[in-house]
LUMMARKE-382981 format. One line per 10 residues: number of its first residue (from 1); their letters; for each residue x, y, z of N, C-alpha, C. Coordinates in pm, whole numbers. Example, Ala and Ser with C-alpha at 12.3 -4.5 7.8 and 13.67 -1.06 7.14 Angstrom:
<kedos>
1> AS> 1319/-569/780/1230/-450/780/1320/-330/780; 1285/-225/708/1367/-106/714/1290/3/787
</kedos>
This chain:
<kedos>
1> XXXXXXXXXX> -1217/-3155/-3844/-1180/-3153/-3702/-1032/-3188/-3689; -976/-3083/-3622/-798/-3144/-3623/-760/-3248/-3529; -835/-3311/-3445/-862/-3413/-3368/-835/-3544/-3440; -914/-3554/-3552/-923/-3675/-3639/-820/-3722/-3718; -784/-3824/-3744/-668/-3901/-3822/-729/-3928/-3872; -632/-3873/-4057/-739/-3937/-4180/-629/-4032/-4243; -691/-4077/-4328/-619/-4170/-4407/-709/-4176/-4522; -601/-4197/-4629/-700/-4186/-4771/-676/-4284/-4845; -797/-4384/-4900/-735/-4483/-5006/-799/-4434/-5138; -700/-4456/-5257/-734/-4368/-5354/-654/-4504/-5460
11> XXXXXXXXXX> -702/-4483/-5551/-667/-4521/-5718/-582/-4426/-5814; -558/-4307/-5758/-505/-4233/-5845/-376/-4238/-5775; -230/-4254/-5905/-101/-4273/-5863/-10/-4122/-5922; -178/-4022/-5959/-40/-3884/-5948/-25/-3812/-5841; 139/-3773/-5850/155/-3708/-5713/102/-3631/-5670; 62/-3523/-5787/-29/-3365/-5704/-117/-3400/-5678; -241/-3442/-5697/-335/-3442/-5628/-302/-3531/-5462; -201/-3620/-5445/-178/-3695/-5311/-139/-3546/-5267; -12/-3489/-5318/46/-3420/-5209/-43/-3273/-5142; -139/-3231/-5248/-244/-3144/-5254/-319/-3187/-5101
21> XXXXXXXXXX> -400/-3356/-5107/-496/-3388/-5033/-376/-3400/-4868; -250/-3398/-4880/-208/-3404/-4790/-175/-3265/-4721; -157/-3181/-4835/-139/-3036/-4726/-248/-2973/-4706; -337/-3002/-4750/-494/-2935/-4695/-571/-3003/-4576; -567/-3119/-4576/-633/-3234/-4519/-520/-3290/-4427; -456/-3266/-4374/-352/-3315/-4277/-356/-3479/-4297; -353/-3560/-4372/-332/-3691/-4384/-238/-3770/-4384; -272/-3878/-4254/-183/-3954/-4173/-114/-4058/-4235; -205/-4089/-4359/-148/-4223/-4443/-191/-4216/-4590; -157/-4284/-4693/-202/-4267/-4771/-192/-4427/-4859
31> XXXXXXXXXX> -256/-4491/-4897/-300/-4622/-4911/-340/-4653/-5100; -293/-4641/-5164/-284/-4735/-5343/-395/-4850/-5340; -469/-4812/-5413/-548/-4911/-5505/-474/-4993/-5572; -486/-5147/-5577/-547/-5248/-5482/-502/-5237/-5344; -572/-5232/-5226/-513/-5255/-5100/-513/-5433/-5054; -392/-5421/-4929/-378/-5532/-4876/-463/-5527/-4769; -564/-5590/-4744/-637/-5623/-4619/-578/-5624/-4462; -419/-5648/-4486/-368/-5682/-4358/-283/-5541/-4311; -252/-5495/-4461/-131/-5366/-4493/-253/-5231/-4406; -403/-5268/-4456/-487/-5150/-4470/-542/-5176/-4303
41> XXXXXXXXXX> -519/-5279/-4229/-562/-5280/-4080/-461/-5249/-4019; -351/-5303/-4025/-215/-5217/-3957/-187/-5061/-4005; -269/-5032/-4084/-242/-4870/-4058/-323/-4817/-4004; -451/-4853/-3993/-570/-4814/-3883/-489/-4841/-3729; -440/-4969/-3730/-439/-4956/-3594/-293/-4897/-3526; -192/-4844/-3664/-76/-4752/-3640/-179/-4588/-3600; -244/-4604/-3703/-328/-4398/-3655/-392/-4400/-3512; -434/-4548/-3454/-549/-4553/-3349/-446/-4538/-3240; -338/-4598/-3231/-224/-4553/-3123/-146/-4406/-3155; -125/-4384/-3279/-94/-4220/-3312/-160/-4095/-3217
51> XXXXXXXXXX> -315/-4162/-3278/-407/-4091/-3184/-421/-4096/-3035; -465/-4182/-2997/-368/-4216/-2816/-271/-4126/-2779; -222/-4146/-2842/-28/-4118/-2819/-62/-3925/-2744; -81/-3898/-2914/-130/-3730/-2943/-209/-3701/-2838; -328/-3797/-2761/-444/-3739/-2695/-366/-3719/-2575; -314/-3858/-2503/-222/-3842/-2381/-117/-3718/-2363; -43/-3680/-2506/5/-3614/-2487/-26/-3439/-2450; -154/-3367/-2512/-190/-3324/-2473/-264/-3318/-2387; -290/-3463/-2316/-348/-3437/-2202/-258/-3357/-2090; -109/-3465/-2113/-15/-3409/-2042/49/-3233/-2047
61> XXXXXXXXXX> 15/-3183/-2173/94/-3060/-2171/-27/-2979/-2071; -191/-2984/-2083/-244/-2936/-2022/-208/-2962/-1837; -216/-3063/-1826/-175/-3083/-1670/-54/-3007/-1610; 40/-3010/-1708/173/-2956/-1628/171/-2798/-1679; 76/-2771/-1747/29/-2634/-1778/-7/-2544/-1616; -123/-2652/-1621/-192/-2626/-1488/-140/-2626/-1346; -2/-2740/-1353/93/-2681/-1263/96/-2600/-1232; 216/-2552/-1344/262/-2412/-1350/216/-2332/-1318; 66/-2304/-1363/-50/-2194/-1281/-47/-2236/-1133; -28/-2332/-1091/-59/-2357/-959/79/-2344/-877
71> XXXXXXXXXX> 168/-2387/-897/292/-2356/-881/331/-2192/-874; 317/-2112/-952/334/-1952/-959/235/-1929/-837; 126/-1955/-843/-10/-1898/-735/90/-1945/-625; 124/-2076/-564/194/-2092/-448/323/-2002/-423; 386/-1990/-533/506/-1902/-524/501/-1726/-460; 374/-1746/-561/329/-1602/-488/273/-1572/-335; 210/-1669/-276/166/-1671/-162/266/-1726/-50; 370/-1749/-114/462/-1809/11/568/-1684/-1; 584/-1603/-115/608/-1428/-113/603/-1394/-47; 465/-1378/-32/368/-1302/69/339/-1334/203
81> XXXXXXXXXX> 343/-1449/233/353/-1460/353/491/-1463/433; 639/-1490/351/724/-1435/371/729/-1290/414; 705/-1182/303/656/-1111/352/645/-1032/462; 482/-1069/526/461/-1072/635/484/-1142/743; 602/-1255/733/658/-1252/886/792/-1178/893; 851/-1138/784/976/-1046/799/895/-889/842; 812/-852/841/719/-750/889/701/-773/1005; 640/-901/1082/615/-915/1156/742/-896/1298; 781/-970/1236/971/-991/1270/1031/-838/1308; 1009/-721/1188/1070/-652/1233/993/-517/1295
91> XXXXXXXXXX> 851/-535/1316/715/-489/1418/758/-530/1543; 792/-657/1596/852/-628/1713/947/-648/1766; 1089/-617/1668/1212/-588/1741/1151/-433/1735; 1105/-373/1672/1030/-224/1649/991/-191/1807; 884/-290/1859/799/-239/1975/893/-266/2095; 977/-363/2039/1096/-378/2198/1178/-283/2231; 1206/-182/2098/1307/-80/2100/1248/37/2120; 1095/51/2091/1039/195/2151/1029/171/2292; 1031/60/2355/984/51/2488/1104/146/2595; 1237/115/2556/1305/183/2602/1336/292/2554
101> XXXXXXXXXX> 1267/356/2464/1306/480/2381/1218/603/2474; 1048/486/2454/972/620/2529/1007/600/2666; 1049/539/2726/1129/581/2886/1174/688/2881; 1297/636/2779/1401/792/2836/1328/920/2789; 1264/955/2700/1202/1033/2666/1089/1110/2764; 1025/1002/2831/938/1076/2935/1006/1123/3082; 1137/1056/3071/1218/1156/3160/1219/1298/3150; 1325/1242/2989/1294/1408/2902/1170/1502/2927; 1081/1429/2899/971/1541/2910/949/1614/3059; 953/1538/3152/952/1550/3315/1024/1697/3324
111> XXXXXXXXXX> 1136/1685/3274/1287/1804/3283/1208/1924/3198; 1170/1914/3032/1125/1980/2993/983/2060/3040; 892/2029/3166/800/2074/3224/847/2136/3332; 964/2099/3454/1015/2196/3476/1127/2318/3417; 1197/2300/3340/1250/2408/3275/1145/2526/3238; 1022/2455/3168/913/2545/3088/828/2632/3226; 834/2516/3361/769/2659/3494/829/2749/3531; 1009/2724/3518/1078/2825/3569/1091/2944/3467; 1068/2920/3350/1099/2973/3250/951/3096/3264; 816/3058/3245/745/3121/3320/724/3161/3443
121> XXXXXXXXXX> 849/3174/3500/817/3257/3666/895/3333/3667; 1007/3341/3558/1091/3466/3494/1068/3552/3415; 1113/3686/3383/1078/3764/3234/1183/3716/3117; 1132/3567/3115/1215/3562/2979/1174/3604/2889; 1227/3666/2768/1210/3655/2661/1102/3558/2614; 984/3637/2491/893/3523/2429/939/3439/2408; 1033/3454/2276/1117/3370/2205/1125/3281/2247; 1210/3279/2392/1265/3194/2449/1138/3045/2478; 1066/3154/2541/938/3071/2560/898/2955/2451; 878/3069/2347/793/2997/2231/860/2853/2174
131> XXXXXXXXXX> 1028/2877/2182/1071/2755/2122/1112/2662/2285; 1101/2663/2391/1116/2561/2480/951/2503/2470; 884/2576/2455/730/2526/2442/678/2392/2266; 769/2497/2179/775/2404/2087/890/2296/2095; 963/2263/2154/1093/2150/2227/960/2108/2279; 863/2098/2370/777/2020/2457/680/1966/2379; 602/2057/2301/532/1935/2201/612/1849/2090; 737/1892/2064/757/1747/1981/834/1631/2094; 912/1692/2162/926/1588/2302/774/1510/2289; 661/1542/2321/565/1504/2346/508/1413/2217
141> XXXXXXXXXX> 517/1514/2127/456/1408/2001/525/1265/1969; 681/1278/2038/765/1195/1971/715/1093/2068; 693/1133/2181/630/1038/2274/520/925/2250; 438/977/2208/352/922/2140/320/857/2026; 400/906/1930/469/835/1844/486/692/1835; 631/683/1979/631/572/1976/556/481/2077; 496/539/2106/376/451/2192/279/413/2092; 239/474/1970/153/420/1914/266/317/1776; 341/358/1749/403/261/1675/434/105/1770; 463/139/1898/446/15/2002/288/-99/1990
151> XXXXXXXXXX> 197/25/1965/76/-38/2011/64/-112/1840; 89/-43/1766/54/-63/1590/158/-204/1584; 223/-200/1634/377/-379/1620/261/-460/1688; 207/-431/1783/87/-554/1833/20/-508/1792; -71/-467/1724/-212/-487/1664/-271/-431/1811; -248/-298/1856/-378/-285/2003/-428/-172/1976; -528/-173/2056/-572/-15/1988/-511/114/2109; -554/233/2040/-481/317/2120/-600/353/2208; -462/431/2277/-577/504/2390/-593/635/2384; -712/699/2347/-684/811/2330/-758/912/2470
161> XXXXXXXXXX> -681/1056/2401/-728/1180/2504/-800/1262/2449; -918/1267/2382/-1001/1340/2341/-975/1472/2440; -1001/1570/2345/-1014/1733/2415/-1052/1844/2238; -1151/1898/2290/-1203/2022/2231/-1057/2099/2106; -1031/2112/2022/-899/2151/1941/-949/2222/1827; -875/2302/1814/-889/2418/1691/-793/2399/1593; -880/2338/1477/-833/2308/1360/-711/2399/1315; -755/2526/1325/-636/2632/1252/-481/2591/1327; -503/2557/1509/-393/2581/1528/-327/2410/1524; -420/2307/1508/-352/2169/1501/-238/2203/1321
171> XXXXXXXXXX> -343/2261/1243/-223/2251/1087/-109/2346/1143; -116/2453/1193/-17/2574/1254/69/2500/1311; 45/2396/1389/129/2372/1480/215/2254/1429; 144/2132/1368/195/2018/1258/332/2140/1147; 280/2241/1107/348/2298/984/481/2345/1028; 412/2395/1206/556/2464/1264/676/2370/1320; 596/2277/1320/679/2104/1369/767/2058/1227; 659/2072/1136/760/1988/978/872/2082/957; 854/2234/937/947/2332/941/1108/2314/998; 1074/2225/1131/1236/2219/1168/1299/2099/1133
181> XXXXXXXXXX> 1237/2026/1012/1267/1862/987/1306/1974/844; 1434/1861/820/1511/1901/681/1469/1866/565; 1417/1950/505/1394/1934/355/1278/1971/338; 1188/1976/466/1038/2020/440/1003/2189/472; 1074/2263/514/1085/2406/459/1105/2452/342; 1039/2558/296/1053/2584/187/940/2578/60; 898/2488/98/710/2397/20/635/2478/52; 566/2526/-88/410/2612/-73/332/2539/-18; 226/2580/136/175/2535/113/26/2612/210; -67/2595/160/-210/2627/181/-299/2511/267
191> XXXXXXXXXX> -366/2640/377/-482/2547/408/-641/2652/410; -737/2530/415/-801/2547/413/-940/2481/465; -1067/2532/595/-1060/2531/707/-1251/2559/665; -1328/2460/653/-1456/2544/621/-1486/2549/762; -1610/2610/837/-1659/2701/954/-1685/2602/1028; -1762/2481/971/-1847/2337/1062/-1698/2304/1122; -1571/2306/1100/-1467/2214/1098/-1388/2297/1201; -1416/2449/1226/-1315/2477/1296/-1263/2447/1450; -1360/2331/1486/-1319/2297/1625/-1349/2145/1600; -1241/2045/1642/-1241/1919/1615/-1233/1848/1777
201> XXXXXXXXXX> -1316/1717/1793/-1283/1654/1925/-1211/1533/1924; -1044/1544/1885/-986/1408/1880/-864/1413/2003; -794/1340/1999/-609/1371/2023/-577/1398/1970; -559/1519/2046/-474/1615/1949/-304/1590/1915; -219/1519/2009/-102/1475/1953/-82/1347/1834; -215/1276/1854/-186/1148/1806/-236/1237/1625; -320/1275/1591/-373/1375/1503/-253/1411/1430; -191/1523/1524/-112/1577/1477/40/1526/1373; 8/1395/1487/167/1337/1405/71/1240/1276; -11/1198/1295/-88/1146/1157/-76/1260/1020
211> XXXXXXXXXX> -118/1359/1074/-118/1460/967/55/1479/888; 130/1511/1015/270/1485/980/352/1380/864; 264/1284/870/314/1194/812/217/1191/666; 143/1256/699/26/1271/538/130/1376/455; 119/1513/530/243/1614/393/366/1578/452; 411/1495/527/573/1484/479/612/1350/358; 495/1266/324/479/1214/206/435/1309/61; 350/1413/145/305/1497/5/432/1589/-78; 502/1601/73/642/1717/22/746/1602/-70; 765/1430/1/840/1426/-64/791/1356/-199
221> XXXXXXXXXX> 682/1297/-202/586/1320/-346/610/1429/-471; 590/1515/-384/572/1703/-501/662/1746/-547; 771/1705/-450/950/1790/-456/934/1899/-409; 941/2038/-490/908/2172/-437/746/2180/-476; 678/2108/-512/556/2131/-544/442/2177/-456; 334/2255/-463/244/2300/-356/178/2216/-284; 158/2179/-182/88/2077/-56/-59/2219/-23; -158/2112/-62/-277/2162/-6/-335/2126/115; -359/2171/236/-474/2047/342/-572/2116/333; -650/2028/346/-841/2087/367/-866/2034/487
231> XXXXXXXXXX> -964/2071/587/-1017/2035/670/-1188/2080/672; -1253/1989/647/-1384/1968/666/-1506/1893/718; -1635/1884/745/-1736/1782/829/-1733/1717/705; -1796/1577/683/-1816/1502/568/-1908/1352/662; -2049/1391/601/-2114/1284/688/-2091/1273/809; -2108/1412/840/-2115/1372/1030/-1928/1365/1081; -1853/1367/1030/-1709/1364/1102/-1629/1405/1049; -1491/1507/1100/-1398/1570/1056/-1326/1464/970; -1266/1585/888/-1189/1541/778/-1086/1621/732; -955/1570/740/-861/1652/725/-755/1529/594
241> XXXXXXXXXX> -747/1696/513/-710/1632/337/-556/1686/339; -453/1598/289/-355/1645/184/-355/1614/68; -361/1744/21/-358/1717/-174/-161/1792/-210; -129/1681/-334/-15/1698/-359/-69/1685/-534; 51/1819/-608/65/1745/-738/176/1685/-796; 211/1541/-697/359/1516/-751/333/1404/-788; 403/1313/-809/448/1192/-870/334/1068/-873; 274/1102/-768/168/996/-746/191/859/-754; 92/766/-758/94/635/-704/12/523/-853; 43/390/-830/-16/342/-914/-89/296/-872
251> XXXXXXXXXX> -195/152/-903/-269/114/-823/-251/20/-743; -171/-63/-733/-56/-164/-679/-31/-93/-553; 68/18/-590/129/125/-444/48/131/-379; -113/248/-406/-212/265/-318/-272/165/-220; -248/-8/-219/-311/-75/-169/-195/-123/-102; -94/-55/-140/23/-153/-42/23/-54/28; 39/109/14/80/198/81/78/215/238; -29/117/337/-39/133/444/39/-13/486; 129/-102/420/164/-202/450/273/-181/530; 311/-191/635/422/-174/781/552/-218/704
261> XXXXXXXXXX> 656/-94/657/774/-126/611/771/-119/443; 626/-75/406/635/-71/268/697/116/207; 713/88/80/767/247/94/780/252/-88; 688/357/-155/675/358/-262/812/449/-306; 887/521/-213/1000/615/-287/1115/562/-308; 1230/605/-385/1331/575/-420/1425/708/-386; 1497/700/-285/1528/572/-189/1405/571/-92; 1401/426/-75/1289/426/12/1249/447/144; 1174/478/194/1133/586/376/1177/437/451; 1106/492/595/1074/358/661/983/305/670
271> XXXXXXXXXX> 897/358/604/731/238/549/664/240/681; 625/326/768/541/320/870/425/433/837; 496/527/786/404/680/842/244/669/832; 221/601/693/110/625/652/14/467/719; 96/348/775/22/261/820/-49/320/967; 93/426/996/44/525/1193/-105/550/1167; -84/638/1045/-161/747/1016/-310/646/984; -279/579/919/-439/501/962/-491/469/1101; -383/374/1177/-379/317/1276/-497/416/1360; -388/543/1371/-503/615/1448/-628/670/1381
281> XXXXXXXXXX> -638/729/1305/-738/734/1249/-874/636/1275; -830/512/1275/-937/407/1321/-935/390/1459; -799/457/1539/-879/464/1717/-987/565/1736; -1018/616/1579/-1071/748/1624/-1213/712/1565; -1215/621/1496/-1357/533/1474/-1367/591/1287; -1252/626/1256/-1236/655/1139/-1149/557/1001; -1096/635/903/-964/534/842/-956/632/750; -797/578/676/-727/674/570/-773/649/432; -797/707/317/-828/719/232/-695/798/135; -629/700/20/-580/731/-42/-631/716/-183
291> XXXXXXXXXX> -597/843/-285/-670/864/-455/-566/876/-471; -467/848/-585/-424/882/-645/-392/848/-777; -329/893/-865/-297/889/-1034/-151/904/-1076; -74/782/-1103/95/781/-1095/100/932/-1244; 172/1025/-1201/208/1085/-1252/133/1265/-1246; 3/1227/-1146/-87/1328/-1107/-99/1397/-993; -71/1268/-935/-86/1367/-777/-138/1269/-697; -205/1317/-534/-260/1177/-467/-333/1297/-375; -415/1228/-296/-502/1341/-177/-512/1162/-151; -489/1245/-9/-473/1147/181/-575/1208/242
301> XXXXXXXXXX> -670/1154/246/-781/1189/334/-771/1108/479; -781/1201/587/-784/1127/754/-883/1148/767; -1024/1037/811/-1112/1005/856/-1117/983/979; -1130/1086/1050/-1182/1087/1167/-1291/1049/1287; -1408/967/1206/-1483/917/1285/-1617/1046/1292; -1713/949/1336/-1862/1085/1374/-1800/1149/1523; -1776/1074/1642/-1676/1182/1744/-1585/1293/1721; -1544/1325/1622/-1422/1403/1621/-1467/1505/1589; -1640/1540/1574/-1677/1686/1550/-1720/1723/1699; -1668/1857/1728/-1696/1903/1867/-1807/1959/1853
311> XX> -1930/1910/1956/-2070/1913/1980/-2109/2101/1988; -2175/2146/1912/-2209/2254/1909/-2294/2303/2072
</kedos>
């Protein structure tokens, strides 16, 4: 037992066998035939404090061992809760600054609803039409936007506008929206739409910009790589997928990924999109679902809730 202090009294005065019994046998003392009675108790009671000494001392390395474990665990949690009040902190200088953002904006929109009647009480040009009409839904989406990034800085839930929506034209219309944002033209990309799915009952703006923020992570994930969406029923409620094969996530990222201000890219986003994109998702009685494999790819599933299938 390496615990034990030995000591050896012996009659034999050759060295090898002492120095032998000392490197095998870890021995603390070593004691000549004839012994002194007084010589042979003061070395017992030199090993009996040796031993003390040794026990205390590893008592001590274990304790301040255990610190240290405890010390790092605190370090880490005062991280983290750092953290989250610099999140918190900057959630609502966030919600103070959309407040006056979506003002002016719903002015905007006011102007943009009359421009868009006069515009229909003339023979304008489609064209003309088609892009003051697309100026009004992202006016509109942006609207909402920040009303729900307002509501997401407080923790409230949203309010939504349920209405009857056709899957084909919510991706059509998300795709024709990413199109005029820089860098996301250009990306293959495919959808795909099974029959149960082609009419969904959510908000349709709040939806839309969720999805937005699913492939404008997939585009900048992939690089030029192909962006897939699926849209399908799954247990009773719509489901709308982006699959990417780019860079993917580790498992660390995936659990931070919806964290307000977190941002797995280099250089890094503004760390909201994908916390929105839950946010609503769960006004919708649903939540986001991220898979992915660092170096494979990732699929963003939006869970939409059992409501969001429109009643046959």
């Amino acid at each position: 037992m390496p615990e034990v202090v030995r000591m050896v009294l012996t009659g034999y005065s050759d060295v090898e066998p002492i120095v032998s019994a000392i490197n095998r046998g870890s021995v603390y003392r070593f004691l000549l035939k004839p012994w002194d009675a007084d010589e042979l108790l003061a070395a017992v009671d030199d090993a009996l404090a040796t031993k003390a000494q040794k026990t205390m001392l590893d008592r001590a390395v274990s304790y301040l061992a255990l610190q240290r474990f405890e010390l790092q665990e605190t370090l880490r949690d005062l991280e983290a809760t750092q953290k989250q009040l610099v999140a918190a902190q900057r959630l609502s200088t966030l919600g103070q600054l959309t407040s006056g953002l979506s003002h002016d904006i719903n002015n905007q929109l006011s102007t943009m609803v009359f421009v868009l009647d006069e515009l229909s009480m003339g023979s304008t040009d489609a064209r003309v039409m088609e892009s003051a009409d697309s100026a009004y839904k992202t006016l509109q989406g942006l609207l909402h936007l920040l009303r729900d990034v307002k509501a997401f800085s407080r923790s409230q839930t949203i309010d939504l506008a349920r209405e009857p929506l056709a899957t084909r034209q919510l991706i059509a219309d998300t795709l024709a929206l990413l199109d005029l944002e820089k860098g996301a033209g250009g990306v293959a990309r495919t959808a795909t739409i099974t029959p149960e799915s082609e009419l969904m009952h959510v908000d349709a703006s709040r939806v839309r910009q969720a999805l937005m923020a699913l492939v404008r992570n997939a585009i900048l994930a992939g690089g030029q790589g192909p962006v897939t969406i699926r849209s399908a029923v799954r247990s009773g409620e719509a489901v709308l997928e982006v699959v990417d094969d780019g860079c993917g996530m580790d498992a660390t990222t995936v659990q931070r990924a919806v964290e307000p201000f977190f941002s797995g890219f280099d250089p890094p986003g503004l760390g909201l999109g994908l916390g929105i994109a839950d946010h609503v998702a769960r006004a919708h009685g649903g939540h986001l679902e991220l898979q992915s494999t660092a170096g494979l790819g990732t699929t963003a599933r939006l869970r939409l809730g059992r409501h969001s299938v429109e009643p046959g």
